[in-house]
Biopython code that builds the backbone (N, CA, C, O; Angstrom):
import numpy as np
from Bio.PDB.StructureBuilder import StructureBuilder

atoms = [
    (1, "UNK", "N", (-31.169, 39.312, 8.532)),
    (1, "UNK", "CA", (-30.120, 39.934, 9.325)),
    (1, "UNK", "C", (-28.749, 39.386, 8.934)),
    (1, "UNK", "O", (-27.906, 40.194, 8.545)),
    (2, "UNK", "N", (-28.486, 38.250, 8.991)),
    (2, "UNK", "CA", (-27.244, 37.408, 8.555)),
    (2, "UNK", "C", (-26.892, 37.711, 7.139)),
    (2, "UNK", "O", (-25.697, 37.620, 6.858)),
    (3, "UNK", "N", (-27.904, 38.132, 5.993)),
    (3, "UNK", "CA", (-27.495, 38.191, 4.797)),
    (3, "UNK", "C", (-26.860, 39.805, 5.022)),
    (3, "UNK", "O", (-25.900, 40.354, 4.481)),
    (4, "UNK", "N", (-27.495, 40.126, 5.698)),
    (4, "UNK", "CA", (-26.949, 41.841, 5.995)),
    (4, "UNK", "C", (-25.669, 42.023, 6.497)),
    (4, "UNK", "O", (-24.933, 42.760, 5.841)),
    (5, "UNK", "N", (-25.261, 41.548, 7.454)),
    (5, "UNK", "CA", (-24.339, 41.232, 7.950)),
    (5, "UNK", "C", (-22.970, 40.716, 7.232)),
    (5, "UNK", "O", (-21.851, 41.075, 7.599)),
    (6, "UNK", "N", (-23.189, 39.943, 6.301)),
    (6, "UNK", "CA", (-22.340, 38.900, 5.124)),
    (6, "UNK", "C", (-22.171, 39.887, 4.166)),
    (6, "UNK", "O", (-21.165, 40.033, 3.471)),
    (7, "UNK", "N", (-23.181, 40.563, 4.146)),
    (7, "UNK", "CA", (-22.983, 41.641, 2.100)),
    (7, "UNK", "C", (-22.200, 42.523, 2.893)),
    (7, "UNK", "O", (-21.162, 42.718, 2.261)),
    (8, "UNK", "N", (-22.181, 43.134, 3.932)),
    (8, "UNK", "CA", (-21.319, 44.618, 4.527)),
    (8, "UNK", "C", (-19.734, 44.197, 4.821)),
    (8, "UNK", "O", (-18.716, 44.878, 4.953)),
    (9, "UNK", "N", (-19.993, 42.730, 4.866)),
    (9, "UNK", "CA", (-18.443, 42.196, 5.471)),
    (9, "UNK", "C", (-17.494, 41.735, 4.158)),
    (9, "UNK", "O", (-16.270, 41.641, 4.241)),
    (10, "UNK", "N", (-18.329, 41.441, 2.827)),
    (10, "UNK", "CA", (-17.763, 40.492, 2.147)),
    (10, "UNK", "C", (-17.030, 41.709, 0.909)),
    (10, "UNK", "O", (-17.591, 42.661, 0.367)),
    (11, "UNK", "N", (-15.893, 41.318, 0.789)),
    (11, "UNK", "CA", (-15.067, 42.354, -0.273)),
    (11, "UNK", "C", (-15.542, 42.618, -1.400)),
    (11, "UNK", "O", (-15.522, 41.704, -2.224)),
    (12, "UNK", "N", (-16.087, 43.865, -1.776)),
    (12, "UNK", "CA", (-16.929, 44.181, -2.895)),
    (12, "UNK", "C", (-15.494, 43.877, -4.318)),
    (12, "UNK", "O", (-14.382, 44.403, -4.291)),
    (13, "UNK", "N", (-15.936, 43.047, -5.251)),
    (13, "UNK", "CA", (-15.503, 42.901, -6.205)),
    (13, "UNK", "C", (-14.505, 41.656, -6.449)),
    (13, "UNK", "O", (-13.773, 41.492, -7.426)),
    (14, "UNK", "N", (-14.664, 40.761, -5.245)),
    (14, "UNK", "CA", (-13.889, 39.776, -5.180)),
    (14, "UNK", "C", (-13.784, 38.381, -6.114)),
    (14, "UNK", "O", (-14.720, 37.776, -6.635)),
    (15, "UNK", "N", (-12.860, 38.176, -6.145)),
    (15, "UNK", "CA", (-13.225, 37.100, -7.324)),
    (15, "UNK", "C", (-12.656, 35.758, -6.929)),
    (15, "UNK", "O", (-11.471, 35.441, -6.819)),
    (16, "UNK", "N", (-14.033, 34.843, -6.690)),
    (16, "UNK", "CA", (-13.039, 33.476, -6.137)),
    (16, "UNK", "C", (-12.467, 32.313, -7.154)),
    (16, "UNK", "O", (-12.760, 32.203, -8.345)),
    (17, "UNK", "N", (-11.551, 31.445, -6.371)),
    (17, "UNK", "CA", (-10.744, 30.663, -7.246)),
    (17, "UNK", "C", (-11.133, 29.972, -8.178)),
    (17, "UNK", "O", (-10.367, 29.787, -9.124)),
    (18, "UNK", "N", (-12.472, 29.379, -8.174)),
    (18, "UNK", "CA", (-12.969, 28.515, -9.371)),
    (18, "UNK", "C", (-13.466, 29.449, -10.155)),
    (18, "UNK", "O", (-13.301, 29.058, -11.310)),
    (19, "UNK", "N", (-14.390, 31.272, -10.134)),
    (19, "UNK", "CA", (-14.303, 31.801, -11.521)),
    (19, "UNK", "C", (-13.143, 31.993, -11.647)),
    (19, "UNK", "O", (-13.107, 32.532, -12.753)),
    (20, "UNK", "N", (-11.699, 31.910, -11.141)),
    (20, "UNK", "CA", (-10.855, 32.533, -11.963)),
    (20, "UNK", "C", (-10.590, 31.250, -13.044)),
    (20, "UNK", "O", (-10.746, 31.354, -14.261)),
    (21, "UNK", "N", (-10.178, 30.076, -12.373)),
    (21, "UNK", "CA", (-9.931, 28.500, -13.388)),
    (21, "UNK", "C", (-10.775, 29.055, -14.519)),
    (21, "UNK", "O", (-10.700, 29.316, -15.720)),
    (22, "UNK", "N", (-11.394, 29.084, -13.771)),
    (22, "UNK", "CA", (-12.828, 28.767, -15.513)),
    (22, "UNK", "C", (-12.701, 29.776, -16.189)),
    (22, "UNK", "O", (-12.927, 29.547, -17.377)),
    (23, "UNK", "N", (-12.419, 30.884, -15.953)),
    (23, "UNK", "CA", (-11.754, 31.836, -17.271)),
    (23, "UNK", "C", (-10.991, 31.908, -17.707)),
    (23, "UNK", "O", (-10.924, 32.228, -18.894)),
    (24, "UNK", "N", (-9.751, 31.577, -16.779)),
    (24, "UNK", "CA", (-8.495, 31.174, -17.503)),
    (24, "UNK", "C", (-8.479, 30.236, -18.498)),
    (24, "UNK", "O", (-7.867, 30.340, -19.561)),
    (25, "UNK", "N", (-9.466, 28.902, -17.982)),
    (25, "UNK", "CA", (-9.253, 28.046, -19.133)),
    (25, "UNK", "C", (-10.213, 28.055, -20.344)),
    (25, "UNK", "O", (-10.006, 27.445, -21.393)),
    (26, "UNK", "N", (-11.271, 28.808, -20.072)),
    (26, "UNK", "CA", (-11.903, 29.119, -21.409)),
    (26, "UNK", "C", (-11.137, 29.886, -22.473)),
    (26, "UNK", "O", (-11.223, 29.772, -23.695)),
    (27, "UNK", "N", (-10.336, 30.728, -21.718)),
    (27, "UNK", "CA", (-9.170, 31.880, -22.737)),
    (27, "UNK", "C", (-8.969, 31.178, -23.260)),
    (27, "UNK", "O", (-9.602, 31.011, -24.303)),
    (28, "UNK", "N", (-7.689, 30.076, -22.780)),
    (28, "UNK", "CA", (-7.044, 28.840, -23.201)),
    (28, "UNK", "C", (-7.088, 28.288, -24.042)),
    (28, "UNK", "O", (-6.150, 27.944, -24.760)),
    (29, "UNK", "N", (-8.547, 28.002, -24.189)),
    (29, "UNK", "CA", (-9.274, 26.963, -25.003)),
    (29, "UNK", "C", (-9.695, 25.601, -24.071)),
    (29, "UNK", "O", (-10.657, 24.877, -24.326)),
    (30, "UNK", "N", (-9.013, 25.470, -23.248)),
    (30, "UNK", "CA", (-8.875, 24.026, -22.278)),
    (30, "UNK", "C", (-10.215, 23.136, -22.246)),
    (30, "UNK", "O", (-11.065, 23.665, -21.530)),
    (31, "UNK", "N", (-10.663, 21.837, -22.871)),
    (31, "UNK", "CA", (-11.864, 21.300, -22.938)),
    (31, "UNK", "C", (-11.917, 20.338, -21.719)),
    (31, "UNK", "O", (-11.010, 20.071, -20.930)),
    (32, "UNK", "N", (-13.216, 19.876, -21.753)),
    (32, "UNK", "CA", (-12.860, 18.634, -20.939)),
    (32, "UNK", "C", (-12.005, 17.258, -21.227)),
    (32, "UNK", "O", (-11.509, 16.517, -20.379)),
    (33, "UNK", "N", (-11.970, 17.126, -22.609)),
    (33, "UNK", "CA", (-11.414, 16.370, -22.489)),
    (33, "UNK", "C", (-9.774, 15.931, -22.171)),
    (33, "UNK", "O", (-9.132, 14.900, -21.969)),
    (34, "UNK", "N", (-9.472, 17.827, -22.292)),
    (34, "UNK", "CA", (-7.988, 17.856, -22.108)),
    (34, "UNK", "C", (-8.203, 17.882, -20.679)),
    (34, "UNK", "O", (-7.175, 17.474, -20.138)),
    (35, "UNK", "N", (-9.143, 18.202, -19.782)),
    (35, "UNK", "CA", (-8.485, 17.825, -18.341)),
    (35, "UNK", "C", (-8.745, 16.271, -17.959)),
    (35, "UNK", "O", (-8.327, 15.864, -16.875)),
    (36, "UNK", "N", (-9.421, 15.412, -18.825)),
    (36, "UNK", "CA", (-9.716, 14.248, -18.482)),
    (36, "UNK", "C", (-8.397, 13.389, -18.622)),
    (36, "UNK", "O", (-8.027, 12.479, -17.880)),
    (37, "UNK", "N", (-7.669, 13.980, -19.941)),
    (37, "UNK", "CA", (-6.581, 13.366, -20.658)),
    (37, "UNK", "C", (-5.558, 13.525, -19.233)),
    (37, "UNK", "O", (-4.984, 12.564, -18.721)),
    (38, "UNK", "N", (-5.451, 15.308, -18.599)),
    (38, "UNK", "CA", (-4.198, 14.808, -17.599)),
    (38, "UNK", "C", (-4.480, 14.391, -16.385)),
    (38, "UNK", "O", (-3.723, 14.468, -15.418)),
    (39, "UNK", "N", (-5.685, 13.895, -16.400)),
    (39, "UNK", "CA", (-5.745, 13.419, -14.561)),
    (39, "UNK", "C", (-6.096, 11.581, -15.529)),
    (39, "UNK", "O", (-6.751, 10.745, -14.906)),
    (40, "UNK", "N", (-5.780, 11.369, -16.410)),
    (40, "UNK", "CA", (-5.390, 9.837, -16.923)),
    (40, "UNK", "C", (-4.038, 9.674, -16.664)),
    (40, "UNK", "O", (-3.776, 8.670, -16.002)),
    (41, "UNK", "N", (-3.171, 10.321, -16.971)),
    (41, "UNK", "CA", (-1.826, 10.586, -16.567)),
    (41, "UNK", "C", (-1.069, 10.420, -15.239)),
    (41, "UNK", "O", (-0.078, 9.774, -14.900)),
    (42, "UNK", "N", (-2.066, 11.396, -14.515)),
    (42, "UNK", "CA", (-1.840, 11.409, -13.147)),
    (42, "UNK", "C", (-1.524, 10.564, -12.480)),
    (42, "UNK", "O", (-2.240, 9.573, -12.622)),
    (43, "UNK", "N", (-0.239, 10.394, -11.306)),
    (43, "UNK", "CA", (0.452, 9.340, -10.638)),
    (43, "UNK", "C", (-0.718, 9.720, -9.247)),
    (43, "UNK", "O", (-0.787, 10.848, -8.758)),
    (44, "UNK", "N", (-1.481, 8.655, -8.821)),
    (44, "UNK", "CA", (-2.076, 8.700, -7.630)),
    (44, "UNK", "C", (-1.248, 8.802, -6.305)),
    (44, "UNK", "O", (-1.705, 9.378, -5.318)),
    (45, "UNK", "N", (-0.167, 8.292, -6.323)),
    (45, "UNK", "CA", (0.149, 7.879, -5.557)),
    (45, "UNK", "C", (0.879, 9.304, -4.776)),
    (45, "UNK", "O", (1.290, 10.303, -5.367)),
    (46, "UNK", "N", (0.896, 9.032, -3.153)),
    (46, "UNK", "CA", (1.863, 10.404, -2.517)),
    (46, "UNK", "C", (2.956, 10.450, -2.859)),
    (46, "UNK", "O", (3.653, 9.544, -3.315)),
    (47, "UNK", "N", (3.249, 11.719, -2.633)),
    (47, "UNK", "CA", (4.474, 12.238, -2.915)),
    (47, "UNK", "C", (5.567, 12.062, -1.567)),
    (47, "UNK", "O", (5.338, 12.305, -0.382)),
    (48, "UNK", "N", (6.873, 11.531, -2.229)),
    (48, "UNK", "CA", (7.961, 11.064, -1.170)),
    (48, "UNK", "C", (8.233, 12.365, -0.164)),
    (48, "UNK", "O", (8.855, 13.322, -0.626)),
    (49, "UNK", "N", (7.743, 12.396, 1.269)),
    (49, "UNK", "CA", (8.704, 13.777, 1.532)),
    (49, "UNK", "C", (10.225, 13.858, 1.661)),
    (49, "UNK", "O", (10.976, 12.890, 1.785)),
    (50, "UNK", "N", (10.614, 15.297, 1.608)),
    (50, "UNK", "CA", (11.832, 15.578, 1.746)),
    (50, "UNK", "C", (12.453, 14.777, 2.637)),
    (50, "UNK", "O", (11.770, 14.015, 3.321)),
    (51, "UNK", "N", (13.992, 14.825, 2.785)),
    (51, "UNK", "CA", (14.910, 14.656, 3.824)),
    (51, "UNK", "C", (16.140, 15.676, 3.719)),
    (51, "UNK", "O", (16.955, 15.779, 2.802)),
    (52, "UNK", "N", (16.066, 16.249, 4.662)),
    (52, "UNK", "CA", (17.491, 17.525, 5.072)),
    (52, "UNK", "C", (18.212, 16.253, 5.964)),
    (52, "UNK", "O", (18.856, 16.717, 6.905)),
    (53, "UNK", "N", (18.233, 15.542, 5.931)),
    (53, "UNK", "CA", (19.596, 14.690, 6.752)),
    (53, "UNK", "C", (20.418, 14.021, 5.792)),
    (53, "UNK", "O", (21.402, 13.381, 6.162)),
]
sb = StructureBuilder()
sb.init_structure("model")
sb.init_model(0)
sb.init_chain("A")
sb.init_seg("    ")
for serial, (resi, resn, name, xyz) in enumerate(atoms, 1):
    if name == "N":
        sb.init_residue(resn, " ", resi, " ")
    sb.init_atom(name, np.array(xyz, "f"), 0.0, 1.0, " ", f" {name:<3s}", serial, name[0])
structure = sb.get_structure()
């Protein structure tokens, strides 16, 4: 019943965010090791928030 319910509700042809990554970056070429390379890079740390004063 619930799967029935889910297939009638769910947008025929939808495409979610991780197949889109992963095709985009296969186009790309993008390997793992190039995403390993920029999260080596990556500043951990938070980001300062704004100030409007």
């Amino acid at each position: 019943m619930r799967e029935i319910l889910e297939t009638a509700v769910r947008a025929q042809g939808r495409l979610l965010i991780g197949s889109l990554l992963s095709q985009r970056s296969r186009k790309i070429g993008l390997t793992n090791a190039d995403l390993e390379a920029m999260s080596a890079n990556r500043d951990p740390a938070a980001a300062v928030p704004m100030s409007f004063e």
